[in-house]
LUMVEX-972963 format. One record per residue (C-alpha): residue in one letter; x negated, y, z negated. Coordinates in pm, whole numbers, plus 50000, padded with zeros to 5 digits. Each point is the difference from the previous one (the first is absolute). Example, Ala and Ser with C-alpha at 12.3 -4.5 7.8 and 13.67 -1.06 7.14 Angstrom:
# residues 2
A487704955049220
S498635034450066
//
This chain:
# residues 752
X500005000050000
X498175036050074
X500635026749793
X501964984149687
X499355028349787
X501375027450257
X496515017949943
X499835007650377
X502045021850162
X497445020050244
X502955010450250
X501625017749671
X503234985550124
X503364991049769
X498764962449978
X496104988149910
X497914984850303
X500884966250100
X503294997349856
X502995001950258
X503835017849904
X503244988450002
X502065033749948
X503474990449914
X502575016250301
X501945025249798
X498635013549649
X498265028049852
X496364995949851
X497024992950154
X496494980449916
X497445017949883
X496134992749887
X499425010649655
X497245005549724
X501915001249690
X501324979249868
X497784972350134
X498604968649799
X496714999150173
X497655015650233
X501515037550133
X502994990150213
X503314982249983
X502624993650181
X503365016649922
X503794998150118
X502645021949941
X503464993850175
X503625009149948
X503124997050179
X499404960450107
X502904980250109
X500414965149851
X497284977950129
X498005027050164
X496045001449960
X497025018449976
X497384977850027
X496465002250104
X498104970350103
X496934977350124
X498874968450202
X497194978749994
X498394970050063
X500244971849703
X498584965149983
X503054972150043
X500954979749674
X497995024349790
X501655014849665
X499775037849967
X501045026149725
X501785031350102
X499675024749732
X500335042649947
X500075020449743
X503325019150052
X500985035149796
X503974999350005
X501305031349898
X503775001450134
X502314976450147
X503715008250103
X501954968750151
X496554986550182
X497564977449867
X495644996450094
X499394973550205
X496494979450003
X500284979350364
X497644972650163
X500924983750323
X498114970050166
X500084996950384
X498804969950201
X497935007850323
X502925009050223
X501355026949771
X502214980449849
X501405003049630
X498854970649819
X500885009649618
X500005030449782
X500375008949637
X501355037349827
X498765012649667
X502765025449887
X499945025449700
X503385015349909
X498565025749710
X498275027049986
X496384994549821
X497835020849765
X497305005150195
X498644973550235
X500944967049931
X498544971350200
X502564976350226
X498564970150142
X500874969850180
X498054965750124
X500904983050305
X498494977950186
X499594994350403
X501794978750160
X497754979450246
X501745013950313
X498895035049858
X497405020050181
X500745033749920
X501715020249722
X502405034549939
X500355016349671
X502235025649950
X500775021849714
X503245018650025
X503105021949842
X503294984550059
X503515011449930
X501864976149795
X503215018850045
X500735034250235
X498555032949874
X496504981649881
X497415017349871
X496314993749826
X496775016049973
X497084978149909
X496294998950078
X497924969050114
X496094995649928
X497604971050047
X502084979850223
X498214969150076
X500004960750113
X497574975349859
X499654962950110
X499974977649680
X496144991149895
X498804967849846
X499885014549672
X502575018449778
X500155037249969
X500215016649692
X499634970549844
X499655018649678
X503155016650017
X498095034249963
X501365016950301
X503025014249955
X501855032350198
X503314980550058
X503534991749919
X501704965149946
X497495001849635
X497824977050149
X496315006250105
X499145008650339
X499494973650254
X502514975449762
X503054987550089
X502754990949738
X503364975949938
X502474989849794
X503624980950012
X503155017150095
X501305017449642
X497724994849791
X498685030949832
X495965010450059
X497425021849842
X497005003750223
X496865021649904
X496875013950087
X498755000049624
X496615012749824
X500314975949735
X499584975049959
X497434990850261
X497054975750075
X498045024350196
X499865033550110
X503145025049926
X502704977750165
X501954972349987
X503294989750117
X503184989549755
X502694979850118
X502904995049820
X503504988250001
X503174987149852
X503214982350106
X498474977050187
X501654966050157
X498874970449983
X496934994450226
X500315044250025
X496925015450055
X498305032249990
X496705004550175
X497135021750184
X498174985150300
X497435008450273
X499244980650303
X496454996650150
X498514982350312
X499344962549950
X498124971650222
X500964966750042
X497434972549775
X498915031449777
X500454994849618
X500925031049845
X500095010549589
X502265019249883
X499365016949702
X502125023749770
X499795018649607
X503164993349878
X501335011649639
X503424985049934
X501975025049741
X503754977650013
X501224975750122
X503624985549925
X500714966550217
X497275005750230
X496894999750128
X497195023350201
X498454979150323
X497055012050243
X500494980450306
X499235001150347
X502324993550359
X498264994050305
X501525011550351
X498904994950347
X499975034050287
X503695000850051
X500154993249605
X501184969849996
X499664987749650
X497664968349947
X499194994749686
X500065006249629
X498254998149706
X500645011249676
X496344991949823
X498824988749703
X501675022149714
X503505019549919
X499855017649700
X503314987049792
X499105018449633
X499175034949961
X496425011250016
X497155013449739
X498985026650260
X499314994550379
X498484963050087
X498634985450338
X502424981950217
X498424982250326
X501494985550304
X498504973750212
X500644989850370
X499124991450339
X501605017150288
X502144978150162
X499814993350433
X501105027850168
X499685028849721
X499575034550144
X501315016049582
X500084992249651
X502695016149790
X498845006749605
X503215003649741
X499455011649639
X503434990549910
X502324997649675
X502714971550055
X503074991749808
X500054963549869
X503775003149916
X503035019050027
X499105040349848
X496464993949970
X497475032649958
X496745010049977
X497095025449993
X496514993950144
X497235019450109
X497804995550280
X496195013650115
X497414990850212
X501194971750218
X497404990350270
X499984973550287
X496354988150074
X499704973550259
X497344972250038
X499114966650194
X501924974449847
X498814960850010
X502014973949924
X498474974049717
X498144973750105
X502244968950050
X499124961850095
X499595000350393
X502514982050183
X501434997250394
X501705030550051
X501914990750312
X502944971450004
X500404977150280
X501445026550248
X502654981050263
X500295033550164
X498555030850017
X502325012149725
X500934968149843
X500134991649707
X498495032449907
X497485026450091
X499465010850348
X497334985850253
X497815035450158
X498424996550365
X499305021450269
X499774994250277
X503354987449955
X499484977750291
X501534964249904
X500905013349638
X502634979649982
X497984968649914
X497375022849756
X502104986249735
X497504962050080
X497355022049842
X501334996549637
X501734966550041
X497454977549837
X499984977250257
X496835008150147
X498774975350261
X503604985450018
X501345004150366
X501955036349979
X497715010449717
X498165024350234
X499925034250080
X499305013650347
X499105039050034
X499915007750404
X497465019449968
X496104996549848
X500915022849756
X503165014549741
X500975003649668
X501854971749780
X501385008349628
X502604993649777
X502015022749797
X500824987449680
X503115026249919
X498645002049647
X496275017449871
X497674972750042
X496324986349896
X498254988650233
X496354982949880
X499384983850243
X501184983750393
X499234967250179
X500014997050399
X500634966050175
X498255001950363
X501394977050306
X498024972850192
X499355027750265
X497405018349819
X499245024950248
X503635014649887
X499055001249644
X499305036549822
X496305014750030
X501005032149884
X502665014349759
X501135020149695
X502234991549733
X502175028049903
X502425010149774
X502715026850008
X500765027649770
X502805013450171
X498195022850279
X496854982850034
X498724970450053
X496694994249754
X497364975250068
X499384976949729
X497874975850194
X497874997650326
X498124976550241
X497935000550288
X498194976550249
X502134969949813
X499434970550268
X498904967849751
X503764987950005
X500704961649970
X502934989050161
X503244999849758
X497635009649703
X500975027849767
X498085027349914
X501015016949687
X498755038449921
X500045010849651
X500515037449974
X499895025449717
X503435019049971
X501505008749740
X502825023550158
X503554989150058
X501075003350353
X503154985950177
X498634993150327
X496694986050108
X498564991350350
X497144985650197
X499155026850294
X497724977150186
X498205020550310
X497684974750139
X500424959950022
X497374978450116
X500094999150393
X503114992650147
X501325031650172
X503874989850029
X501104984549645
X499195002349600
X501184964049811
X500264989849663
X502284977449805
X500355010749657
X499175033549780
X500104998849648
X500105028249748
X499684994049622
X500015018249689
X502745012749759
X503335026150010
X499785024049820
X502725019749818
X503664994850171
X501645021550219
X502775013049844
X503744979250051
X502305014550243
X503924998450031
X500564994549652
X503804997749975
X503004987549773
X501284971050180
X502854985949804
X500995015849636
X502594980749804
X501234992049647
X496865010149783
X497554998050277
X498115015150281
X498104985250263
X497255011450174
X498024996650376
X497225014550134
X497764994150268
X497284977049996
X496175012949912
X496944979450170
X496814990849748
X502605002049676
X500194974549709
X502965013649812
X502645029550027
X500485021349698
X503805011049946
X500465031849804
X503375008649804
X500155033749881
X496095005050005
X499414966549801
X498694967350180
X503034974949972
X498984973850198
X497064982450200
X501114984650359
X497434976350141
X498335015750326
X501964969650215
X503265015149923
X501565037650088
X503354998949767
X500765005949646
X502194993649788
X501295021249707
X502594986849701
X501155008849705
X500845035950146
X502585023649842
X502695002650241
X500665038350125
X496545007549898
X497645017750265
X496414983150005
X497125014250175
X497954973850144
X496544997650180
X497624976850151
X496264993950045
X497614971950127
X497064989549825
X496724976450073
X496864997649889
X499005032650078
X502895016049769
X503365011650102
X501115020850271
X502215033949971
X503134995349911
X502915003150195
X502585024950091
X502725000949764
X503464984750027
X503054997149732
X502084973249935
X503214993349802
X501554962849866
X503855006749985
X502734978050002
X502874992950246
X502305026849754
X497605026550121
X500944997050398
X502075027649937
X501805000750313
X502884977350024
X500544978850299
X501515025550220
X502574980250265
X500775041050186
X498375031749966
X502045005649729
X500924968749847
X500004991449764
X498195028249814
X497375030950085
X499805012150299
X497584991750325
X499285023450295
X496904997850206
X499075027750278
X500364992750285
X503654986949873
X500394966850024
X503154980349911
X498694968549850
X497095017449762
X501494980049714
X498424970750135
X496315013849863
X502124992349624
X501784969950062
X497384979249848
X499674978850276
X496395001150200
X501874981850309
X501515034550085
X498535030450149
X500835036650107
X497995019750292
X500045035950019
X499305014750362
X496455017749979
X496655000749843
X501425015949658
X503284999549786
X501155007849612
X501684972849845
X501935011349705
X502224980949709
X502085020949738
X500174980649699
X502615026549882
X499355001249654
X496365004149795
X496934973950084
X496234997449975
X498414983050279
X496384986449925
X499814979050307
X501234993150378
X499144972550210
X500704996250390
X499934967350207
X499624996050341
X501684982450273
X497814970750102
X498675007850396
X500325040549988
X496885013749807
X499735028350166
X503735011649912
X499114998949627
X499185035649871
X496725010450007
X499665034349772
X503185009949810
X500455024549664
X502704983849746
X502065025249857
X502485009249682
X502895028250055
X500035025249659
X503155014550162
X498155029150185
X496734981350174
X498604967850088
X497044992749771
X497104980350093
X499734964949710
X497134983050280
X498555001850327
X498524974650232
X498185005250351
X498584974650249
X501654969449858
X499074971250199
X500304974650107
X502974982349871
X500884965450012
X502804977349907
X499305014649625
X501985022749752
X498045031249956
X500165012949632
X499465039149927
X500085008649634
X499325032549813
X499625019149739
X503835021249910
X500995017349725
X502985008150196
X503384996550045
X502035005450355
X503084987150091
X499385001650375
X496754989950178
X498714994450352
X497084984750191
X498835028650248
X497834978950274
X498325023750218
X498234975550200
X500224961150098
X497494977850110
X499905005250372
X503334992850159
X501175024950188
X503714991449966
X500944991549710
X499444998749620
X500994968549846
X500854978149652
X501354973949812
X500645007449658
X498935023249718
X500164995949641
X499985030049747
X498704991249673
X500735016949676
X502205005249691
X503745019450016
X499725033449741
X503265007349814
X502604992850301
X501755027950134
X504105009349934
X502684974550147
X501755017350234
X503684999750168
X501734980649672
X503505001750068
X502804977049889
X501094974750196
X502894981849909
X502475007949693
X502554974549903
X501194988349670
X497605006449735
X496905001650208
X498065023250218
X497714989550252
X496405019850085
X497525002250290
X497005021550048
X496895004850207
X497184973549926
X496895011249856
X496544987350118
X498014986049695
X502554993049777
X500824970649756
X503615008449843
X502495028450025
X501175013649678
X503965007450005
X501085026749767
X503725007849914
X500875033549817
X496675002149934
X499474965349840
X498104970450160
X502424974450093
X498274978250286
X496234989550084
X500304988450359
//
C-alpha cells in the first residue's frame, strides 16, 4: 500500500497521493488533507459530509497487488468526531485475475471516538486472489447522513511467522484488547476485557479477560494467527495468572489451517489451568504442523465447564518459536504393504514418466522375481516413489535389479519431500556391480519426517530405451499420526453415542475425547466408537486423535452429540401438512412436505432448485439440541450441501448452527447437534446450496431432537354436545403434551 499515513500529498489536492475518491452524487462536504488532529507524522486524512441520502458514500480508495491464500490485517487509526444517521466503514475486497470479486469483509464503527481509536480486521486471501481494494468510507445509514471523522496510518500487513505485540504493550485501540489481538466470547454472556498495568509479567502491559454467564462449553478468548509450514513443530508459550475461576478452566491451544483456511488440526497441549493461580506461571504448547499448513491459530481462552460458569485470567507474553522436529527413534520395520494397485490398499505409487504407470504398483508387491512382479520405465531414466499419506521415517531403502542388468540404476538420488521441495537424503553414482535379482540395501541418516519419498534415477547402466527393476523397499518408522478426519455422530440412542471417523495410516490406537477427558482407547484396526452410559438430552463434545509410537497426532475438529430417547422426536408422525399437529411448509411450496416427518425413511420430498427452507411449527414452546437428515439412497448430490438451521423469536430467524460443504452422503442418517439455551416454537433448515444437481434438492426424512418447554394454551375449546346431565368438550391439540387438565368453575374436575 503507498502512502498509508497520508504524509504525501505533493499536488496539495483534497485527497493524499495515491489514494483515489469516491464523492458521493449529491451532498455537501468535501475531503480535505489535514495536520491537526493527526495521530502520527504531519498529515491526515479528513471527511466532512452532510446532506447524504440513505446508502450514499464518500469513500476514498486503493488497489494493489497481494499474494493468493495469504492472511493480511487491515488496520487505521480512525478520529470519529460526529455521526448523524451514517456509520465509518473499514472495506477490503479480493479480486481474482480477471477482475472479478472473489470475497470481501467490512469493519464498521457506529460511535463517535475520543480521539483516534484503532479498527482492525484480518482476512485472509482466497487462492484465486491476485489483487486487493481497500476502501475506507462515510455511509448514510438513513437520508440526511452526516459525519466528520479523520483517518491516519491506514495500512495492510501480511501475517508474519511470529506474533506481534506479543507482550500486549501496544495499545492505541478500542475493543480493550491490545493491538494486533483479536477477541471472542459466546452470544450473552457478559465480558470485561482490559489493557491493564497490573498485574503483569513483563513490561507495563498485560491483557485481562474476563467474563460471566457463560454456557456450558461458553468461552471467552483473545487470539492471533501467524504463518505456519507443513512438518514444522511449533511451541507455544504463554504467562498466565488465573484470578477466578467458577466451573471452568483457562486453555492455550493451537488450530492449524491450510491457504483457503481450511481447518486441519488441533491441539490443545500439555496443561489447562483448572485452580486459580499464585501469580503468573508458564504454560507451553507442543505440535507439529500438520500436511498442508499455510497458519497456526494461538487462543488464550477461559471456557465454561458447566451451565453459568465465569472467570478472570490474565495473559502476557505469549510467543510461537518454531524448530525441526524429529520423530523418536522407533524399531525399523517395512513401511510399504503389499500394494495390489497403485492406490491399494493404501498409499499411493509416484512415477514419472508416467509411461505404463498403471502396472508401477509390481514395484511394491513383494513378489519380486514372480512373473508380473516387474516394473518397466520406457525410458533409461524417471522417477519412482511412494507417498505414504502420513509423515514418515525413512532409514533406509532396498532396490531389487532385473536379469537385464544393463537396465538397472547407475545413477540416482533418494529424496524426500517437505511440501515444496524435494531434499536429497541419499546419492549414488557410477553403481554398475549389480547381481541379477540381488538386493542392495542403502542405509541412510534421516531423521526428518516426510510423506513422500522418491528415487530420481538420471543414468542406468547402458541400455538407451528402458530402466527395470522388480522390487523397491523403504523401511523405517511413522512418526506421529496425521490427525483423523470426518469425525461424525453416526447413530445416538438411549444413553449412547456412536462415533466414526476416517481411518489414519501408521496408527496403533485412536484416543476418544468426551468433554476434554480421554474416555476411551479404539485399537488402530477399527474407526468407530462406542459411547454408553450417556445422560439422555445431554450435549457432549467429543474429539479424536491417532497415536503410535511416535506420540499422538492433533486432535480433531470438534463435533457434539446427544443420546435421547424415542419421547424426544418431538415431531409427531405427520400424515398432511397439518395433521395431525404443527405445521410444515417448505419454499418452494410443496404439497407433500409432511413426508420429511412421517417417520418413515422410505419417503421423500424434492424441492425444484439448488436451495430451499424447510420449516416445522411446533406451535407451542421447545428446545431443539439436535436435527438429523437422511438421504434417499441413489441421489447424493440432491442432499443439501451448506444450510443455516434456524429458531423464530417472533421478529427474526436466529442462527442455533451452521454447516457448509457437507459431503458426501450416503445411505446414512446425518446427526447435527448443538449447543441451545433456547427456546423457539418455529424453526427451519435454510439450505443455500446442494451437492451439485442442478434440478433439484432432495430428502427422506428429518428428525428434530429435543425436549417440549411448558406447552403453549389449548385453543378453540368449545362445547360440543349437551344432553342430560353432561357436556361434551373439544379443543385444539397441543404438541408435547402428556394430559389436559379440565377445570369447572374454577375447580379441577378431569385429567385427560
Amino acid at each position: 500500500m503507498n502512502n498509508p499515513g497520508f504524509e504525501l500529498n505533493v499536488q496539495q489536492g483534497d485527497v493524499a497521493d495515491s489514494w483515489l475518491t469516491v464523492p458521493p452524487p449529491v451532498a455537501n462536504g468535501n475531503f480535505k488533507v489535514v495536520t491537526t488532529p493527526v495521530h502520527e507524522g504531519v498529515r491526515a486524512q479528513q471527511f466532512a459530509f452532510s446532506g447524504l441520502s440513505q446508502d450514499q458514500t464518500a469513500a476514498i480508495e486503493q488497489t494493489f497487488s497481494i499474494d493468493p491464500g495469504s492472511e493480511y490485517e487491515l488496520s487505521g487509526y480512525f478520529n470519529i468526531q460526529s455521526l448523524f444517521h451514517a456509520q465509518v466503514q473499514m472495506k477490503l475486497d479480493y479480486f481474482d485475475v480477471a477482475d472479478n470479486l472473489v470475497d470481501s469483509n467490512v469493519t464498521i464503527q457506529t460511535a463517535t471516538t475520543s480521539g483516534y481509536a484503532r479498527l482492525q480486521t484480518i482476512k485472509v486471501a482466497k487462492t484465486n486472489a491476485v489483487k486487493c481494494r481497500v476502501t475506507v468510507n462515510l455511509t448514510a445509514t438513513g437520508d440526511a447522513g452526516a459525519g466528520t471523522f479523520t483517518v491516519d496510518q491506514f495500512a495492510m500487513r501480511k501475517s508474519n511467522a511470529y506474533i506481534v505485540n506479543p507482550g500486549f504493550e501496544t495499545y492505541n485501540g478500542m475493543y480493550n484488547v491490545a493491538d494486533t489481538w483479536r477477541v471472542g466470547y459466546s452470544p450473552n454472556v457478559q465480558t470485561d476485557y482490559q489493557v491493564v498495568n497490573s498485574p503483569v509479567f513483563s513490561g507495563s502491559r498485560a491483557q485481562k479477560v474476563s467474563a460471566s454467564g457463560l454456557p456450558n462449553w461458553g468461552f471467552a478468548h483473545v487470539t492471533q494467527t501467524v504463518t505456519a509450514q507443513q512438518d514444522v513443530a511449533y511451541t507455544v508459550t504463554a504467562k498466565l495468572n488465573v484470578a477466578e475461576l467458577t466451573d471452568a478452566k483457562v486453555q492455550l491451544y493451537v488450530d492449524y489451517f491450510d491457504a483457503n483456511y481450511e481447518f486441519l488440526g488441533f491441539d490443545s497441549g500439555e496443561m489447562e489451568q483448572t485452580t486459580i493461580t499464585n501469580g503468573f506461571v508458564v504454560l507451553r504448547n507442543e505440535s507439529t504442523a500438520p500436511e498442508h499448513a499455510a497458519f497456526l491459530q494461538v487462543w488464550a481462552l477461559l471456557r465454561s465447564t458447566s451451565e453459568d460458569g465465569s472467570g478472570t485470567f490474565y495473559v502476557d507474553d505469549i510467543n510461537v518459536q518454531a524448530s525441526t522436529d524429529y520423530p523418536p527413534e522407533q524399531p525399523i520395520v517395512d513401511l510399504i504393504p503389499t500394494m495390489t494397485s497403485n492406490t491399494a490398499p493404501q498409499g499411493a505409487v509416484l512415477v514419472d514418466p508416467i509411461t505404463n504407470s498403471g502396472n508401477a504398483f509390481h514395484l511394491f508387491d513383494s513378489i519380486g522375481t514372480s512373473v508380473g512382479g516387474t516394473y518397466v520405465h520406457t525410458l533409461p531414466t524417471g522417477t519412482i516413489g511412494y507417498d505414504f499419506k502420513t509423515p514418515t521415517v525413512v532409514r533406509e531403502y532396498t532396490i531389487q535389479p532385473v536379469n537385464y542388468l544393463n537396465r538397472t540404476p547407475k545413477k540416482w538420488t533418494f529424496e524426500g519431500f517437505d511440501g515444496s521441495d524435494w531434499n536429497v537424503l541419499d546419492a549414488h553414482s557410477g553403481v554398475s556391480d549389480w547381481v541379477s535379482n540381488t538386493n542392495k540395501t542403502y542405509q541412510i541418516s534421516n531423521m526428518r519426517a516426510y510423506w513422500k519419498y522418491r528415487l530420481n534415477i538420471t543414468e542406468n547402466n547402458g541400455d538407451p530405451n528402458y530402466l527395470y527393476l522388480n522390487e523397491v523397499y523403504m523401511n523405517g518408522y511413522f512418526a506421529k499420526p496425521v490427525t483423523p478426519l470426518n469425525l461424525s455422530n453416526t447413530s445416538n440412542g438411549d444413553s449412547k453415542v456412536i462415533l466414526t471417523w476416517s481411518s489414519v495410516i501408521g496408527v496403533t490406537s485412536y484416543n476418544v475425547y468426551q468433554d476434554d477427558k480421554l474416555v476411551q482407547i479404539v485399537p488402530g484396526n477399527s474407526t468407530t466408537a462406542t459411547l454408553m452410559g450417556l445422560e439422555n438430552g445431554k450435549v457432549y463434545h467429543y474429539r479424536v486423535s491417532a497415536e503410535n509410537g511416535s506420540g499422538e497426532s492433533l486432535l480433531s475438529k470438534e463435533v457434539l452429540a446427544m443420546p435421547y430417547v424415542n419421547t424426544q422426536w418431538l415431531n409427531p408422525i405427520m400424515t398432511s401438512n397439518t395433521s395431525p399437529l404443527g405445521a410444515v411448509t417448505t419454499n418452494p411450496s410443496n404439497v407433500t412436505a409432511y413426508l420429511l416427518f412421517d417417520h418413515n425413511d422410505a419417503n421423500s420430498i424434492s424441492l425444484a432448485g439448488r436451495k430451499g427452507i424447510i420449516e416445522y411449527d411446533y406451535q407451542t414452546p421447545t428446545r431443539i439440541h439436535e436435527y438429523t437428515m437422511m438421504p434417499l439412497p441413489g441421489y447424493p448430490t440432491r442432499m443439501p450441501k451448506s444450510w443455516t438451521f434456524e429458531g423464530f423469536n417472533g421478529t427474526d430467524w436466529v442462527v442455533l448452527d451452521t454447516q457448509q460443504n457437507v459431503t458426501p452422503w450416503t445411505v446414512s442418517r446425518k446427526y447435527f447437534t448443538f449447543q441451545n439455551d433456547l427456546v423457539f416454537s418455529k424453526y427451519r433448515l435454510n439450505i443455500t446450496e446442494n451437492n451439485g444437481d442442478a434440478s433439484y434438492l432432495t430428502m427422506s426424512e428429518i428428525q428434530l431432537l429435543g425436549t417440549y418447554e411448558t406447552p403453549a394454551m389449548p385453543k378453540g375449546l368449545w362445547n360440543t354436545d349437551n344432553g342430560d346431565g353432561k357436556v361434551s368438550l373439544q379443543w385444539q391439540g397441543v404438541n408435547g403434551v402428556t394430559e389436559y387438565h379440565i377445570y369447572q368453575d374454577g375447580e379441577l374436575v378431569l385429567t385427560t
